[in-house]
PAPA-296853 format. One record per residue: x negated, y negated, z negated of N, C-alpha, C, CB in turn. Coordinates in steps of 0.001 Angstrom, whole numbers, plus 500000, padded with zeros to 6 digits. Each point is the difference from the previous one (the first is absolute). Last residue first. Glycine has a CB too. Layout:
N
XYZXYZXYZXYZ/...
This chain:
359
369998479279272022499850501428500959499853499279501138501490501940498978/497550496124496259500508499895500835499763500678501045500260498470499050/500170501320495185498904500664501554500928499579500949498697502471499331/499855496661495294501009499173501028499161500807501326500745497005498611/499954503338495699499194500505501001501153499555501119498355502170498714/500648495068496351500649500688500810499559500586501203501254498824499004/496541499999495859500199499422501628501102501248500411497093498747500807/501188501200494409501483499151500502500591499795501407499295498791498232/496709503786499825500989500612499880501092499084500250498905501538498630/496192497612501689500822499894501015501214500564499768498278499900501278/498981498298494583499964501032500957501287500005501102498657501319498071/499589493704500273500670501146499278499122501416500717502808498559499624/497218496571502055499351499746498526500729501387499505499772496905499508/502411503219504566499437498568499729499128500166498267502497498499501734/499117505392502624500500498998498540499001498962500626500574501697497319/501254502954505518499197499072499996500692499076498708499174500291502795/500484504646500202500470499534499507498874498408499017501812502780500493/499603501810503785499236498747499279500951499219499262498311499764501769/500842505249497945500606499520500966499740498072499744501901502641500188/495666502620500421499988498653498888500716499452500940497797499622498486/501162504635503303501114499769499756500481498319498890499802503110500546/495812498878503334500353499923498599501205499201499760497703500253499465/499294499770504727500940501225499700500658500328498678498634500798501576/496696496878498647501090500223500950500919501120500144498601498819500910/499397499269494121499441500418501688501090499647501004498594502182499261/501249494208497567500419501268499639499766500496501315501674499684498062/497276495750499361500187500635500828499734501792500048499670497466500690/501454497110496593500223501516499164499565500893501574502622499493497600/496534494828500978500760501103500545499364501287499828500891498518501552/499109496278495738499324501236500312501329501153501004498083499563497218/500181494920500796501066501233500005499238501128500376502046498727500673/497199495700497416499576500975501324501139501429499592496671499129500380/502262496187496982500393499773501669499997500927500726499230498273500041/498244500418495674501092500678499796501351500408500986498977498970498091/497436497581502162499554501226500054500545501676499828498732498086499470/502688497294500530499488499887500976499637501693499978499308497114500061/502824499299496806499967501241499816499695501085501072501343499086498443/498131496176500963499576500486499108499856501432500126500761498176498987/500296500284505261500564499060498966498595501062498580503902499142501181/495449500618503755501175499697499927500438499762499144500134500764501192/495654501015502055500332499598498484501684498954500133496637499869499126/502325504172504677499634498519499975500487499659498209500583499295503239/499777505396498174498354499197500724499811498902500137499756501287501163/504088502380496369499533499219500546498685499654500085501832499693499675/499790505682500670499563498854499017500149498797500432498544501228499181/501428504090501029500622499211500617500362498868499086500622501757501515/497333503969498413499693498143499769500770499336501071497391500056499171/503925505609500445498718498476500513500473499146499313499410500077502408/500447505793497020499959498570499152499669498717500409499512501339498642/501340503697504045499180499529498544501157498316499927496343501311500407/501288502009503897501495500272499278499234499524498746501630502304501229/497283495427503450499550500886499047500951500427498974497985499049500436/501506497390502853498774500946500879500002500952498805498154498217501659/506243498117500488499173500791498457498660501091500602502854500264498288/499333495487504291500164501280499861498895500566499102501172500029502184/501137495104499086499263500975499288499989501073500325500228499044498641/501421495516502890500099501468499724499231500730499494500926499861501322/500803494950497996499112500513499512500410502134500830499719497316497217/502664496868503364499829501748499753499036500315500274501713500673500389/501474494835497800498956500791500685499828500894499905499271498945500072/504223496480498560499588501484500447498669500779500725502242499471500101/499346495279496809499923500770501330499849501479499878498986498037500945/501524498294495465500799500264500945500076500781501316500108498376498861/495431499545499237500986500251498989501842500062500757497869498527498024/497155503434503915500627498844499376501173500463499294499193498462501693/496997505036498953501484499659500237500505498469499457500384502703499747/494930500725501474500393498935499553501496499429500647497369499738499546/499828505663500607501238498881500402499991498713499096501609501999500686/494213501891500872501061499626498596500834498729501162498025500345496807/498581503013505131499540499772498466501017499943499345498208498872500288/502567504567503458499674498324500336499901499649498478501523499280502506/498816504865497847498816499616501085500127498861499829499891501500501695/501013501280493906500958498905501549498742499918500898501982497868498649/497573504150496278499632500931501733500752499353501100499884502519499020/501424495679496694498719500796499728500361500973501420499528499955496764/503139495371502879500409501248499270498574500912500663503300499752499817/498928494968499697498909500907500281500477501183499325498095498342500194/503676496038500171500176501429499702498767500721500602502626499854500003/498841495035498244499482500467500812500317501670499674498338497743500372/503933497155499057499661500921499347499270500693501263501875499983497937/498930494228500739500025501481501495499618501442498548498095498308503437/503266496348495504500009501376499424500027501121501005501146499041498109/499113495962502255498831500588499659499884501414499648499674497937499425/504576499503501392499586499592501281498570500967500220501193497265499814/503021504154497061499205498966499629499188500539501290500139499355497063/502798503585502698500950499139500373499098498075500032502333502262498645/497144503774501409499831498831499133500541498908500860497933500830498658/502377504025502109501052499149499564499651498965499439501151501544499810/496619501968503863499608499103499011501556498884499501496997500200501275/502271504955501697500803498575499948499340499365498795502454500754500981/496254503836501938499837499258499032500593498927499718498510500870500242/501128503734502145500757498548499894499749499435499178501476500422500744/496150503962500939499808499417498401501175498561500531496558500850498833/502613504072503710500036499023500100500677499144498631499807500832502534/497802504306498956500685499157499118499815498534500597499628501637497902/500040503336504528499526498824499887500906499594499402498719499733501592/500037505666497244501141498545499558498700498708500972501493500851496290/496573503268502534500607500153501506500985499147499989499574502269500484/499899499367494670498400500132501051501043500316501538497409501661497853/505654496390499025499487500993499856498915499432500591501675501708499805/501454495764496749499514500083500994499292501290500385500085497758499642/502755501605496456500355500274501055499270499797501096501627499792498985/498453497047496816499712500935500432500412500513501109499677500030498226/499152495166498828500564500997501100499897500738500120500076499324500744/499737495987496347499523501484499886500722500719501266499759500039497161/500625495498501902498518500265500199499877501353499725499148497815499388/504750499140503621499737500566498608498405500434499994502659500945499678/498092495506500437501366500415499802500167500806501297500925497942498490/494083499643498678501139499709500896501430501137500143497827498734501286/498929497386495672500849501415500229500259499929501185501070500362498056/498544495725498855498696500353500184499943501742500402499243497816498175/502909497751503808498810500325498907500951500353499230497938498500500141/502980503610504376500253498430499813499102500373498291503131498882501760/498580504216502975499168499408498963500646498770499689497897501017500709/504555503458501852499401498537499843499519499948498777501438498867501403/499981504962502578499228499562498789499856498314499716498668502324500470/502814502715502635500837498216500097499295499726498443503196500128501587/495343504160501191499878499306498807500251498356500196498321501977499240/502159502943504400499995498180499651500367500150498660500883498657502256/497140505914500757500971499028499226499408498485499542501040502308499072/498484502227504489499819498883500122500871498978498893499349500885502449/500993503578499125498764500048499738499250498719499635500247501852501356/505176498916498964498936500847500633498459500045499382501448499461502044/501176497218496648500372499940501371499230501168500067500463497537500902/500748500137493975499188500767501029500728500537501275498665500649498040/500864495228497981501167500507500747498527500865500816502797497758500189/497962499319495370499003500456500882500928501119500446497546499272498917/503270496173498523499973501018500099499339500212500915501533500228499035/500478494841498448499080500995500421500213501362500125498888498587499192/504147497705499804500063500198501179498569501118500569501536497386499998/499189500288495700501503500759500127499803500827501236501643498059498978/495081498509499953500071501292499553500949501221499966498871498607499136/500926497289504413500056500108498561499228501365499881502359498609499460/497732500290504664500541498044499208500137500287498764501637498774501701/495771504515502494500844499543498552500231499489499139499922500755500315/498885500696505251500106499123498710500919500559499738499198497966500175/499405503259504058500159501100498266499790499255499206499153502058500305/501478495756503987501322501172500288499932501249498783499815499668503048/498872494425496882499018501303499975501107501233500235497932498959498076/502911496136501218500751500836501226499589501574500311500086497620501106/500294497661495012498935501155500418501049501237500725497966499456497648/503074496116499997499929499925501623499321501088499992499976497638500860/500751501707494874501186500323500722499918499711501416501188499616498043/495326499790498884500545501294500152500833500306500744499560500102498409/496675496210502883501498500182499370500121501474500007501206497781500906/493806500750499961501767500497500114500426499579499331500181501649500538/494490496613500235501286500320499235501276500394500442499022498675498942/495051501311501818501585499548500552500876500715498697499663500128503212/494918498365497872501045500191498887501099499852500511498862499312498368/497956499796505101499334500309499130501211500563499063497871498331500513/502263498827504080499253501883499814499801500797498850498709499363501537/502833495624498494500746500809501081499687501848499837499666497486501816/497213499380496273500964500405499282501370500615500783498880498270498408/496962500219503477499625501103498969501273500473499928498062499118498604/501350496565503500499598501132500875500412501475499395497986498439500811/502228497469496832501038499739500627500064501375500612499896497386500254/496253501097497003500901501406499450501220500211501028499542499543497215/496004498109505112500999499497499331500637501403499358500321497678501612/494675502799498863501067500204501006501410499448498862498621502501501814/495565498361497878501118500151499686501080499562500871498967499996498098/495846502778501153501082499470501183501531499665498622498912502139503057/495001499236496002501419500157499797501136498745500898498990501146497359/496199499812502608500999500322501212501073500404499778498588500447501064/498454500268495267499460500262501164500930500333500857498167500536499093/502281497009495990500498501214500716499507499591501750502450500608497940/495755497825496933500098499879501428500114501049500624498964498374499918/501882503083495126498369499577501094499930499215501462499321502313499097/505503498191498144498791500835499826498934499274500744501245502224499784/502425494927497732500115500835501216498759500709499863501407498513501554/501198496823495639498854501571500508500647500701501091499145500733497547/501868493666502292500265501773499889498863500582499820501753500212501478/499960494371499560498508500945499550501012501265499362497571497768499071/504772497940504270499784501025498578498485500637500399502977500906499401/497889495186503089501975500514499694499539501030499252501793499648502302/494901496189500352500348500969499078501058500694499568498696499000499685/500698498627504921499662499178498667500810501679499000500344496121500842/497410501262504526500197501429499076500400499547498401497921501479501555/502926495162503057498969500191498600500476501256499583499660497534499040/503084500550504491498234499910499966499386500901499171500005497720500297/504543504883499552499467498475500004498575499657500601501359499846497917/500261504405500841501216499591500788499692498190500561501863502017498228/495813501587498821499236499406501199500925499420500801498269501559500026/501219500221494048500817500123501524499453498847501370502429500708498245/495581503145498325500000498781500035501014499586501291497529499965498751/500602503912496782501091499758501321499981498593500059501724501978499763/494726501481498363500424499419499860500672499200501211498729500548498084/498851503329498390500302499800501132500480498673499976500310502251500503/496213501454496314500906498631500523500705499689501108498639499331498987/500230505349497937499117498781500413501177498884500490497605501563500890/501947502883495436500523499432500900499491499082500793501300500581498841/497228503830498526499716498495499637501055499364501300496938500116498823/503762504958500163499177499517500725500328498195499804499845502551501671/502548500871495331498847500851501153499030499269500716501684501439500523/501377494983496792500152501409500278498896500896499950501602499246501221/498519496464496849501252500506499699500199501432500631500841497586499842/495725497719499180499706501423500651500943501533499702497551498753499784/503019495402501313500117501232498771499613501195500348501767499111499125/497352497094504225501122500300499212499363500889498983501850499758501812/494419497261500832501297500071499813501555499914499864498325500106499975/497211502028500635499787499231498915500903499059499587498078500390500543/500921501811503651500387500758499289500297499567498435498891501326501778/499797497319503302500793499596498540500531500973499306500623498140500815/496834501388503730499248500363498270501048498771499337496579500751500355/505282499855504132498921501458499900499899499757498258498048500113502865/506517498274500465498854499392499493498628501241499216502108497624499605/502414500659504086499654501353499244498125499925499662502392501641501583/502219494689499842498234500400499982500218501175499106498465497495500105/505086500482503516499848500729498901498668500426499731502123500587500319/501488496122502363498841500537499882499701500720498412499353498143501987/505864499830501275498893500080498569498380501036500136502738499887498384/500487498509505104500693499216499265498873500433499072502740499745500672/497513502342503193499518498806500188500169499116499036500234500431501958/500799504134500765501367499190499477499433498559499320501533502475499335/496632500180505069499581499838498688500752499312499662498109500311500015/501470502443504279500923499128499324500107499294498691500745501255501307/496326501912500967500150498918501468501041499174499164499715501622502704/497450500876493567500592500278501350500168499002500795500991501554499172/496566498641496519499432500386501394500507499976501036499149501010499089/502814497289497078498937498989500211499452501092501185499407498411497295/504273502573499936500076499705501139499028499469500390501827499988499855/498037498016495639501426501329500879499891500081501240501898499544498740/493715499355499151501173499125500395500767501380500079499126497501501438/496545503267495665501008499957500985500952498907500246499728502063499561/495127499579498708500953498750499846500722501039501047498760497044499401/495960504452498398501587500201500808501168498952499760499568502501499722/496498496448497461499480501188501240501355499828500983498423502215498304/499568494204497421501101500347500876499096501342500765501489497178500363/497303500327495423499154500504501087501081500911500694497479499910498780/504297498376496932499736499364500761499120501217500592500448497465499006/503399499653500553499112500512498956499991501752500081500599497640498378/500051497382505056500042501497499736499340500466498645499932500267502525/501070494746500490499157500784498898500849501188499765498868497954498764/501724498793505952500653500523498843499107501064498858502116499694501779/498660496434503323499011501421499047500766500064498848497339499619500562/503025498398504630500207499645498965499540501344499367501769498081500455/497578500697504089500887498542499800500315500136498221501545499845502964/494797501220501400500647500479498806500628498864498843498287502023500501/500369499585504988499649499053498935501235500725498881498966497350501653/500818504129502818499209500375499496499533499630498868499914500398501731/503439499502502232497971498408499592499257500661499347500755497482499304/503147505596501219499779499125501565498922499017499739502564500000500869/499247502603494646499105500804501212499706499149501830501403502513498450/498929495293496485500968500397500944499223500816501685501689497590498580/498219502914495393499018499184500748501233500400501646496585500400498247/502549499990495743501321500499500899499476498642501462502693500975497365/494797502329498146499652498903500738501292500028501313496960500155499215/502486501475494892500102500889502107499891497872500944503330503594499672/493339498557495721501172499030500018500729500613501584498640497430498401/496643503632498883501287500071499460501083499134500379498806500748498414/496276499790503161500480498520499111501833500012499556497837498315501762/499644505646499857499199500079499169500396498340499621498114502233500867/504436500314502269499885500646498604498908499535499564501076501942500320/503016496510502509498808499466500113499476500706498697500489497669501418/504061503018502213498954499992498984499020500232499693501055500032499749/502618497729503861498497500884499836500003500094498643498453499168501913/505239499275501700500040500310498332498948500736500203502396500059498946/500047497312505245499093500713499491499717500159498508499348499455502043/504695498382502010498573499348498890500042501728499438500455496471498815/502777502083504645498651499760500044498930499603499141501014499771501511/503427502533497951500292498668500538498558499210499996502639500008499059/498132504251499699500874499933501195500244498682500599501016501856499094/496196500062496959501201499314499244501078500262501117498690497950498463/496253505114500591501277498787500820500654499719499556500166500386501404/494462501573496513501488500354499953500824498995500787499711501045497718/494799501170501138501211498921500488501265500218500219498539499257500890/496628502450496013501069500251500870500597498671500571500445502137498700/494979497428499158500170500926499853501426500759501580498816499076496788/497398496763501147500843500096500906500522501536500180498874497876500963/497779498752496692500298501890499694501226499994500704499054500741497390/499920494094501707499461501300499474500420501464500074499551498377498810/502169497316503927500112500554498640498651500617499994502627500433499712/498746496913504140501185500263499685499999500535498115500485500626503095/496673497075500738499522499947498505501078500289499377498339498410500064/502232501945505362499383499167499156500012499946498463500352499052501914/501457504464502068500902498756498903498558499724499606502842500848498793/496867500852506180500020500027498860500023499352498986499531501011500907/502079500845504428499386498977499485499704499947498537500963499065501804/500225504092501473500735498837500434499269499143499529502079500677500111/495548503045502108500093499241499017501007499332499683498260500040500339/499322502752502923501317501013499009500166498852499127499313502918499803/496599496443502386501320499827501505501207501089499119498023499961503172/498261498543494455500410498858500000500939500811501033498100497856499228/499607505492499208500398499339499057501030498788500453497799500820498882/500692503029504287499369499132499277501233499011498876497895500099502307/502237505403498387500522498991500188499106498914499962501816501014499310/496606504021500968500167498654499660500371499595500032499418499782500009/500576505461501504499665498514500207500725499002498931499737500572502588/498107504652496592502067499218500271499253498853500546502256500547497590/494248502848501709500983500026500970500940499474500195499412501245499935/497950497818495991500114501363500154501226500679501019498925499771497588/500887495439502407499148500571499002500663501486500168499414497732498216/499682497533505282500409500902499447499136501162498523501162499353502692/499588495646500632498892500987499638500980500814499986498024499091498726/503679496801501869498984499643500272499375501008498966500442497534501021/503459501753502595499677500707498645498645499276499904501294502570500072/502709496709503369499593499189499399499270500647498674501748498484501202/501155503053502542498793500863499733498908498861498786500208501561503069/504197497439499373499089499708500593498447501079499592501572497419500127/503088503726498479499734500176501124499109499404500665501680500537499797/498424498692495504499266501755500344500440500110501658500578501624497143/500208494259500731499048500082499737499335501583500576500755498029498115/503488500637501803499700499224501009498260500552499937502214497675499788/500256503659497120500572500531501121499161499842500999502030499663499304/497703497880496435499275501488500232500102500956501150500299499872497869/502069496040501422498596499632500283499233501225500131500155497884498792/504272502178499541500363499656501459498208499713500835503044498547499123/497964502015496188500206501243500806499690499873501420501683500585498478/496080496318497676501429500071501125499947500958500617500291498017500489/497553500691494148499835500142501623501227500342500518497736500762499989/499719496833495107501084500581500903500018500536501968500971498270497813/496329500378496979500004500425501478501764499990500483497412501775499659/500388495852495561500680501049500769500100500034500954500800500210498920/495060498194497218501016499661500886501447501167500222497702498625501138/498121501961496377500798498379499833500839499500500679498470499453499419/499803506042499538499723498256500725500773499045499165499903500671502637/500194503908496183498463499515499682499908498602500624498833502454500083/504608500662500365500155500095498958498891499364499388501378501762500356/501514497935504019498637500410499583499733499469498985499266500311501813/504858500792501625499631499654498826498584499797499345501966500944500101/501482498638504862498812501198499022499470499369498935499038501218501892/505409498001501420499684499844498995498303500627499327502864499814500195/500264500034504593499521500345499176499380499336498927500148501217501495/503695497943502503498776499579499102499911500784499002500096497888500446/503360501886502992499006499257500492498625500312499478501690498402500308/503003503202498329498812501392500581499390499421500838501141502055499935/502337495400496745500003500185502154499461501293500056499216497436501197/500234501729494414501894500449500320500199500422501210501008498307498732/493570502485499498501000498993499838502053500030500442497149498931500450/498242504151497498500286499216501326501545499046499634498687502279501865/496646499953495436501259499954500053500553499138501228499857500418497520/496120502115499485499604499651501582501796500153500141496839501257501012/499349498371494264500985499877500491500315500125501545499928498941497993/495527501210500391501081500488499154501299500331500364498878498897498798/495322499848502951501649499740499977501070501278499188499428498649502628/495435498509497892500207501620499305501681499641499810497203500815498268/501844495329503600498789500682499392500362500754499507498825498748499737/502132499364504463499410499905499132501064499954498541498084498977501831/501974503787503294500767499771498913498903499341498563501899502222501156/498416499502504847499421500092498634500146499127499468498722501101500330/503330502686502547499437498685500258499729499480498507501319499524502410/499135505574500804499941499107498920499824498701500134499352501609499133/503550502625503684498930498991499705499882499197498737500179499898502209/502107505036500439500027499349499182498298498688500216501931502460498536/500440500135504950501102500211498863499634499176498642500477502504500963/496921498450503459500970498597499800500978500381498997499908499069502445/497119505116499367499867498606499727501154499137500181497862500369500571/500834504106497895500887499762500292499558498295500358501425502233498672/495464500286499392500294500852501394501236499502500627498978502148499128/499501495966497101498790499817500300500351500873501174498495499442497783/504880500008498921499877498976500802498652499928500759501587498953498488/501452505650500073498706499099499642499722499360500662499212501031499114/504986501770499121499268498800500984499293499265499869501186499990500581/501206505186497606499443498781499493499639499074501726498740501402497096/504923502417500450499392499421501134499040498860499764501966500708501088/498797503967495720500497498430500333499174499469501148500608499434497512/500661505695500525499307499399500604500680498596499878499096502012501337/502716501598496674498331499953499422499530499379501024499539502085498684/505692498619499755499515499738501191498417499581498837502632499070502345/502088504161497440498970499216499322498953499550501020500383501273497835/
């Protein structure tokens, strides 16, 4: 456990940190695709600043300050300058990239995003927000690669409306596509409270990573089981395998006995669903590791070792059909050294399972 943090204080450390100064009471401070240009927002001007990295550089190896506050030096204003958007809006809040040299401000007190080209600096087009915009995203709009196609206002006092349907009043959002000159409207959504720096990203990215599906019959798992026919629990010494599959709304088998105190149990799990949405999940009461989410067709393993003689829980963890809850089992563990031999069902007492030992 660590009780100390390193701290660096720019008043003993010099040149680590400088200020430069930002009209009017700034908000936003976003850079651009190159990492030419800063963005500072000021939530009180009329205008937008922008400055050049490349100036601030220049500016601190000449020493170009003009003062300092509480030991940091100054930037002067004009030698960090690129240059600033002209009567861009009201309330100039965040900025967002497309990658293709234009800029997305939103403007929170004349409600609208202002889309302006960061090299002149002029502003080439606007768009009404409902309304008093805060946060906007482009996909990708911070990084070096911004995908550039749609803006997204994440809007503050609308509450008034949708339907006041949940826990919390919904508010407004709204998708515009920027693929063109002109920004032009594509839906109004709820969504919660302007999400602070909420990031979106093509699904193209996501879905690769996200919901997979097997084939049963391509499953190569070395303790799959393609059926129910095919479940059991086999003991190695000290060490037994539960070949188990789920599917809605059970799994096969859910009753077990025979385990002792000093058994590592390994759970196989095979999911026999066959529909693309249907992952099942497993857990069993004292696992170190939480729980198994099992696509549909695939195999996974869950180990255990029992911390107790008695009665465990063993349940699904992802909702799955109506009968979701009704999804769990129970194992039987017996001291160590105890003659219970194992035995295992489905929806019964374990008196049907067969005992399987391998020497």
């Amino acid at each position: 456990m660590m009780k100390e943090v390193l701290a660096l204080d720019p008043i003993e450390l010099k040149d680590i940190v400088y200020f430069m100064p930002c009209p009017k009471s700034p908000h936003g401070c976003d850079v651009d695709p190159s990492g030419k240009f800063i963005v500072g927002s000021g939530k009180l001007a009329a205008l937008i600043p922008v400055f050049s990295f490349d100036k601030m550089i220049a500016a601190i190896d000449a020493k170009n300050f003009e003062g300092e506050f509480e030991g940091i030096p100054v930037l002067k204003y004009e030698s960090v300058l690129h240059g600033e958007v002209k009567k861009p809006g009201l309330g100039p809040l965040h900025t967002e990239f497309d990658g293709k040299g234009f800029a997305y401000t939103s403007m929170f007190v004349s409600s609208e995003i202002v889309k302006w080209n960061i090299e002149n600096l002029t502003v080439v087009d606007r768009v009404p927000t409902y309304y008093s915009i805060g946060h906007l995203c482009v996909p990708g709009g911070p990084t070096k690669n911004p995908h550039g196609k749609y803006v997204i206002a994440y809007n503050k006092i609308t509450k008034d409306r949708y339907l006041p349907t949940g826990p919390e009043l919904t508010q407004s959002a709204q998708l515009y596509d920027i693929s063109g000159e002109k920004m032009k409207l594509l839906l109004d959504f709820p969504t919660i409270g302007e999400p602070h720096y909420g990031e979106a990203i093509p699904a193209s990215l996501i879905a690769p990573n996200s919901l997979k599906f097997f084939k049963i019959e391509d499953n190569k798992h070395p303790y799959v089981a393609k059926g129910e026919k095919e479940t059991k629990v086999v003991r190695q010494g000290n060490k037994v395998h539960v070949y188990m599959t789920c599917i809605r709304s059970h799994f096969t088998p859910d009753n077990i006995e025979g385990i002792k105190m000093g058994d590592e149990v390994y759970f196989h799990i095979t999911n026999l669903e066959q529909d693309w949405d249907v992952p099942h999940g497993f857990a069993i009461k004292g696992a170190n590791n939480a729980e198994l989410l099992i696509m549909p067709g695939e195999t996974c393993t869950l180990k255990w070792t029992p911390d107790r003689v008695g009665v465990t829980p063993m349940y699904c963890t992802d909702f799955c059909s109506a009968l979701h809850q009704e999804m769990s089992g129970y194992v039987r563990v017996s001291p160590a050294g105890s003659s219970t031999p194992l035995k295992w069902s489905t929806g019964e007492t374990p008196e049907a399972g067969l005992s399987a030992e391998v020497k």
